[in-house]
C-alpha positions in Angstrom: 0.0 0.0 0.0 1.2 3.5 -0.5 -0.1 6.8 0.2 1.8 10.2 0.3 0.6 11.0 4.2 2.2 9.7 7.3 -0.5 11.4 9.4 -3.8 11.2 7.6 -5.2 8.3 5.2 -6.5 6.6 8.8 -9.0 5.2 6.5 -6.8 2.8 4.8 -6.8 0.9 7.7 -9.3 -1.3 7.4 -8.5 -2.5 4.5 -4.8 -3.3 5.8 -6.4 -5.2 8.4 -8.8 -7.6 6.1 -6.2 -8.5 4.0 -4.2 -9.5 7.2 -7.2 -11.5 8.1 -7.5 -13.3 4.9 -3.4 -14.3 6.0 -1.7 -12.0 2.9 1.3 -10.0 3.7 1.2 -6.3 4.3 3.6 -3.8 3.7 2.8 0.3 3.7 4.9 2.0 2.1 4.4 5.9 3.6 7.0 9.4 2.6 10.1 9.6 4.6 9.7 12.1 7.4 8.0 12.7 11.2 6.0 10.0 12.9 2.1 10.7 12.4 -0.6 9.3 13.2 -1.2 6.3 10.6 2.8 5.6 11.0 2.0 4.6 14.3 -0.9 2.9 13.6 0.5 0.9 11.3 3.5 0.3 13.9 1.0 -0.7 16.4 -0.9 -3.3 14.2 3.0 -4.6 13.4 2.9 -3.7 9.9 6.1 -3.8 8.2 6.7 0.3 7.0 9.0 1.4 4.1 10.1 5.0 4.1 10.1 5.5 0.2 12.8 6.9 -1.2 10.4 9.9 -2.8 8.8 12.6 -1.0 6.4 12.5 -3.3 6.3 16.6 -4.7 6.9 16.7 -7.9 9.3 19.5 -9.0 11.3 20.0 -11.9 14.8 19.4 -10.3 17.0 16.3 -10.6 15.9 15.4 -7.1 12.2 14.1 -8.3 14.2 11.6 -11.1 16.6 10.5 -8.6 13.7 9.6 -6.1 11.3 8.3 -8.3 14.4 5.9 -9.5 15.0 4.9 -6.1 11.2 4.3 -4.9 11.3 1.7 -8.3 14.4 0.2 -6.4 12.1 -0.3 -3.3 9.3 -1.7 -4.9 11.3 -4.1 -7.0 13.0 -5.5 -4.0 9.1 -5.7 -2.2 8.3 -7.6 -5.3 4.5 -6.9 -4.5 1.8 -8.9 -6.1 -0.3 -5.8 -6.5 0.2 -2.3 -5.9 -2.5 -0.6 -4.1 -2.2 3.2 -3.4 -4.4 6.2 -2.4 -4.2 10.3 -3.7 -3.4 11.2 -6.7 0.3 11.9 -6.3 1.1 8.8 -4.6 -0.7 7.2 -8.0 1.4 9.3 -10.0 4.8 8.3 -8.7 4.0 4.6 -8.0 2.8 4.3 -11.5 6.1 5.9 -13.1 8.2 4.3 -10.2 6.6 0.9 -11.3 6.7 0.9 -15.2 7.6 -2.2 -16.5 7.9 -4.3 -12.8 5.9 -7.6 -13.0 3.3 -6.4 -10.5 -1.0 -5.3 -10.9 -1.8 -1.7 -9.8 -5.1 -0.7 -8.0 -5.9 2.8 -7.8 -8.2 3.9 -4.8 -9.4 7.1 -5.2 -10.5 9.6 -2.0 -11.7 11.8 -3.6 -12.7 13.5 -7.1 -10.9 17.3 -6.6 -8.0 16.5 -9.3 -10.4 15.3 -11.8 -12.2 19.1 -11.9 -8.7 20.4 -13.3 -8.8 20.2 -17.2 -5.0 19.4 -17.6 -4.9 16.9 -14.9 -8.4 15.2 -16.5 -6.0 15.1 -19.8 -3.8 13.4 -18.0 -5.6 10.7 -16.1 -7.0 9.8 -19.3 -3.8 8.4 -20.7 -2.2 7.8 -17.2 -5.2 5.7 -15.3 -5.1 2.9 -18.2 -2.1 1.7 -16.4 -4.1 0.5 -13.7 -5.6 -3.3 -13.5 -8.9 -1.6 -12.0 -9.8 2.0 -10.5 -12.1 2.0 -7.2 -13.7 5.0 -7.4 -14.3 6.0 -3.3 -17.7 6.5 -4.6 -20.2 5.7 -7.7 -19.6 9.6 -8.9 -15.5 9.1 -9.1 -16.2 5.6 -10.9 -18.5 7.4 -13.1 -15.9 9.8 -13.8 -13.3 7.6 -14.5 -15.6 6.1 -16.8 -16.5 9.5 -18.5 -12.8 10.0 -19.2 -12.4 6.7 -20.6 -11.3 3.9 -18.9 -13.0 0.6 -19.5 -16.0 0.1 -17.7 -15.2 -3.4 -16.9 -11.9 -1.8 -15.0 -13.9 0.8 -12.6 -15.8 0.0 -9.5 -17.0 1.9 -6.9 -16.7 1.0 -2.8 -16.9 3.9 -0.3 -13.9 4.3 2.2 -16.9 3.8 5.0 -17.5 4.9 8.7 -17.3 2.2 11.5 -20.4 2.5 12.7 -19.5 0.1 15.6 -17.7 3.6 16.6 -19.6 6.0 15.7 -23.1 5.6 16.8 -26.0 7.2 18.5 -25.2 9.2 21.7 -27.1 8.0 25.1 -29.5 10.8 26.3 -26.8 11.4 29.2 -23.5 11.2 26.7 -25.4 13.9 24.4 -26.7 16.2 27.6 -22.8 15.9 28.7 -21.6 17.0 25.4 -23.9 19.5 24.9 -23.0 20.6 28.5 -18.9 21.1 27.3 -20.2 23.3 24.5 -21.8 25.2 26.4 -25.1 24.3 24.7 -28.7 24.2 26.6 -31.5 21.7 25.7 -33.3 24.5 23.5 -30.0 25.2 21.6 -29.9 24.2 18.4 -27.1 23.5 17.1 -25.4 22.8 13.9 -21.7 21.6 13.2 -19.2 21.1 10.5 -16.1 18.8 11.3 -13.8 19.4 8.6 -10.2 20.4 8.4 -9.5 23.9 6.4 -7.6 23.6 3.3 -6.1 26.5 1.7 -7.5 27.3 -1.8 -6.0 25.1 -4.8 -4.1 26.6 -7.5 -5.8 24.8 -10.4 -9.2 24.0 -8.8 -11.7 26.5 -7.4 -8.7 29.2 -7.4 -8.9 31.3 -4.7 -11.4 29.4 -2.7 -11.4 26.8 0.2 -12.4 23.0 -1.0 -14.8 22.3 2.0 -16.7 25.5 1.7 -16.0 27.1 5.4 -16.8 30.3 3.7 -20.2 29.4 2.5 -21.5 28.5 5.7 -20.5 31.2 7.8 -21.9 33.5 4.9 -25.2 31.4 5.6 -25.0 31.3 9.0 -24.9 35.2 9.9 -27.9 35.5 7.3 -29.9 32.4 9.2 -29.6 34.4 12.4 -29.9 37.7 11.5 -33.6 36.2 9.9 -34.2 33.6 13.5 -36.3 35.9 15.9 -34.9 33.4 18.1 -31.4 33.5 17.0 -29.9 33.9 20.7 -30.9 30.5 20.7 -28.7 29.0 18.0 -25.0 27.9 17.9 -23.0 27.0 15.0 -19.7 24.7 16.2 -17.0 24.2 13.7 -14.4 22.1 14.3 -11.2 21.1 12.4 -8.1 23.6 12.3 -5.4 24.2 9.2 -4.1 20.9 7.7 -1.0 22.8 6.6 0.5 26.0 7.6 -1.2 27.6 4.1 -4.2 26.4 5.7 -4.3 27.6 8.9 -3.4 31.4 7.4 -6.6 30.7 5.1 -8.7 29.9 8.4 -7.3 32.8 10.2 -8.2 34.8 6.8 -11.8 33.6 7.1 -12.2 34.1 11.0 -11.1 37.4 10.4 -13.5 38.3 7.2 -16.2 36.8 9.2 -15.4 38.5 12.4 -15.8 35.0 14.2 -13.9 36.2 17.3 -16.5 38.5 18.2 -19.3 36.4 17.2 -20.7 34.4 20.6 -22.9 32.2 18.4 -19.8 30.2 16.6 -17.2 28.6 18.5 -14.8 27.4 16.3 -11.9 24.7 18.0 -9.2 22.7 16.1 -9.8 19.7 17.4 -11.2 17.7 20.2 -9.9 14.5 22.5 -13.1 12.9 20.7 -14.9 13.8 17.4 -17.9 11.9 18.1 -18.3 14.7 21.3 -19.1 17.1 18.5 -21.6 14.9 16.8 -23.1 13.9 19.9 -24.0 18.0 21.1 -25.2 18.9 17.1 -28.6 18.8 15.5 -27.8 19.2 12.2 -24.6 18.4 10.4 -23.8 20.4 7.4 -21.3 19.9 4.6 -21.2 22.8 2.1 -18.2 21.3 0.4 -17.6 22.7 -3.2 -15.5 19.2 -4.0 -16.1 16.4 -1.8 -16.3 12.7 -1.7 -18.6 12.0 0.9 -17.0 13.6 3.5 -18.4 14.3 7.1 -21.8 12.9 6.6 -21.0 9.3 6.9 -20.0 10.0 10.6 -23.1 12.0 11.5 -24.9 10.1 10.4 -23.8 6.7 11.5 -24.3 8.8 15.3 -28.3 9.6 14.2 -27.2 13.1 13.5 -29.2 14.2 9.3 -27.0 16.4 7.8 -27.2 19.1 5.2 -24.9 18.9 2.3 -23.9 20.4 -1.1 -24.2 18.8 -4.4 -20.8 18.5 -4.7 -19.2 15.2 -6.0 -20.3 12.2 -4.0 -22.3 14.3 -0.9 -25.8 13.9 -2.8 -25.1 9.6 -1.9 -24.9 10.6 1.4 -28.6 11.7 2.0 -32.3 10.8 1.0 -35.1 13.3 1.4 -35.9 11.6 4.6 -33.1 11.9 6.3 -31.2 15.5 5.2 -31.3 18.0 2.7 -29.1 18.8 -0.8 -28.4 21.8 -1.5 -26.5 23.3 -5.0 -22.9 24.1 -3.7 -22.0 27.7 -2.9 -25.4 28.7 -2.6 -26.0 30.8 0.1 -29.4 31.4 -0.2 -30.1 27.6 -0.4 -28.4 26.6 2.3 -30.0 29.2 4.8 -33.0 28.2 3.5 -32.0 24.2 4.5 -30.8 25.6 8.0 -34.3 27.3 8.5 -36.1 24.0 7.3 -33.8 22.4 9.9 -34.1 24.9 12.9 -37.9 24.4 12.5 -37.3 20.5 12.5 -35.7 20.5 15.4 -38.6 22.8 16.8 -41.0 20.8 16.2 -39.2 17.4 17.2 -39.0 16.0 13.5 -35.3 16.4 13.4 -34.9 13.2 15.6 -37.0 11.0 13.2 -34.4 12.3 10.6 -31.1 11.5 12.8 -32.6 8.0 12.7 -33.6 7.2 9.2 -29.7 8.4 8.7 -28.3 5.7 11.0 -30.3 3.0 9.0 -28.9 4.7 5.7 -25.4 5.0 6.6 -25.3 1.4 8.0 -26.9 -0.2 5.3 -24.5 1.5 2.7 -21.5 2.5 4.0 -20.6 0.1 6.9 -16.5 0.2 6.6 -16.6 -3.7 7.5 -18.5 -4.4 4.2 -16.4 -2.0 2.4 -13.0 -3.5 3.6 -13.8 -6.5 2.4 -15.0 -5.7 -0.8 -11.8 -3.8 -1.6 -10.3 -7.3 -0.3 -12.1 -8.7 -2.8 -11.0 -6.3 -5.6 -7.4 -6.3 -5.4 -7.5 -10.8 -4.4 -9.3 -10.8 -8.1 -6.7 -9.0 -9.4 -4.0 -10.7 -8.6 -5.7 -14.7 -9.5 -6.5 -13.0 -13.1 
């Protein structure tokens, strides 16, 4: 397995651990560097890590040839049966790294940002028929993938998943606790976005952040400003900068939006538990403007409906009975899904929504189910 994070990617996890289960061999193969998170998981589960030999940034210097020769070094001395790798750069280098080695390749995709750049598109369509099969994270990346040429017959589609064995429905005292640490009362409603802040890409939505932070607070200040009772709303958004570029975009944002002085958003960078958040919130909401399916599959599995965008895969995420779709970066359509909501949650039909998500969620996106189909996937590809 490789993947160009030593920190996120947690999700690949499962997937690790079926194959184990199914006694094949293991070995992650993660960018040379600090000890993060899925390093240690990986150390903790014993499984064998290789720090490759590529950083994987591609720059025109000789350093990018020299360490795509030596990351082909690497995997020739593995001698892998198949190659399976997640993000598009760690795709890029392993197929280049791996030209000509006697060994399948199975592309995983998390998400479908790169494919909304044109020259990118152009070159996925020549690049992605070196793969044995593309797994598209969800049915709109495998339709993609499809739209851009690769054999039908070559894509599938199998979600990354939530454990909902982890994430699941708060008690009545775990959510009046959590709510509690918020600093929320019973009558409170509250919505939540759990979402790290990206800074804006330089060949996709230019100038903008991916997962739409700016959209929703836009929304939100509307939303209260129309709420006679808008003293008794809270909007919690948690997730700080995943790089240094993105932590000077959220600071850019708190300060446009005048957050600080705003006592009905509380905005934290992380928590000991995510599922705390889940478990105080009413009303998830995802106004992505590229997503796979992001943040709903965890609010859901906890009974929490959500309201997303239209973007990429968020519209599998949802019915009609269990959250609302709204057309991404529309702010007028998503205040109009928070008043919907806030009247929901007046009235007590939110909680027959947070429900109907639970049974949604678990019957599509268990990550058990999913693990083992991707087992299944790359076992196929090595017997053919």
């Amino acid at each position: 397995m490789i993947i160009k994070t030593d920190d996120g990617g947690r999700w690949t996890l499962p997937h690790l651990d079926e194959l184990r289960d199914r006694g094949h061999e293991v070995v992650a193969v993660l960018p040379p560097g600090s000890e993060g998170q899925l390093r240690k998981a990986l150390h903790d589960r014993g499984i064998d890590v290789v720090q490759s030999a590529f950083d994987f940034r591609f720059r025109p210097v000789p350093a990018t040839v020299a360490g795509l020769l030596g990351l082909r070094d690497q995997l020739r001395a593995l001698a892998p049966d198949v190659l399976h790798y997640h993000l598009y750069a760690s795709a890029l280098a392993t197929r280049l790294a791996s030209l000509g080695l006697p060994t399948r390749r199975v592309h995983m995709v998390a998400g479908p940002l790169y494919l909304e750049s044109p020259l990118i598109r152009l070159v996925e369509r020549l690049l992605c028929r070196l793969d044995a099969v593309v797994v598209g994270g969800s049915e709109h990346t495998a339709t993609l993938y499809r739209r851009i040429g690769m054999p039908g017959t070559r894509v599938t589609a199998i979600p990354y998943g939530v454990d909902t064995g982890h994430f699941t429905p708060p008690s009545p005292a775990y959510r009046a606790a959590c709510r509690d640490a918020f600093g929320v009362d019973a009558g409170t409603f509250t919505a939540c976005m759990v979402a790290y802040v990206y800074p804006p890409k330089r060949l996709t939505h230019r100038g903008r952040g991916i997962k739409g932070h700016d959209v929703l607070l836009a929304a939100w200040q509307r939303f209260r400003r129309e709420t006679p009772s808008a003293a008794e709303t809270r909007l919690i958004l948690l997730g700080g900068g995943f790089t240094p570029a993105g932590e000077a975009h959220k600071r850019e944002l708190m300060r446009r939006f005048a957050v600080a002085g705003d006592g009905s958003v509380d905005w934290q960078d992380s928590v000991l538990d995510v599922r705390d958040c889940y478990a105080a919130a009413d009303i998830s909401v995802s106004p992505s403007l590229s997503e796979n399916h992001g943040a709903a599959l965890e609010a859901g599995a906890m009974g929490v409906p959500s309201i997303v965008s239209d973007a990429g895969a968020l519209p599998e995420t949802v019915e009609a009975s269990t959250g609302w779709t709204v057309p991404r970066d529309d702010v007028d359509a998503l205040v109009a899904a928070l008043h919907e909501a806030h009247d929901e949650f007046r009235t007590g039909a939110l909680r027959r929504r947070g429900q109907l998500a639970r049974e949604l969620t678990v019957a599509r996106f268990a990550q058990d189910t999913a693990a083992a189909a991707v087992a299944d996937v790359l076992e196929r590809v090595v017997r053919r």
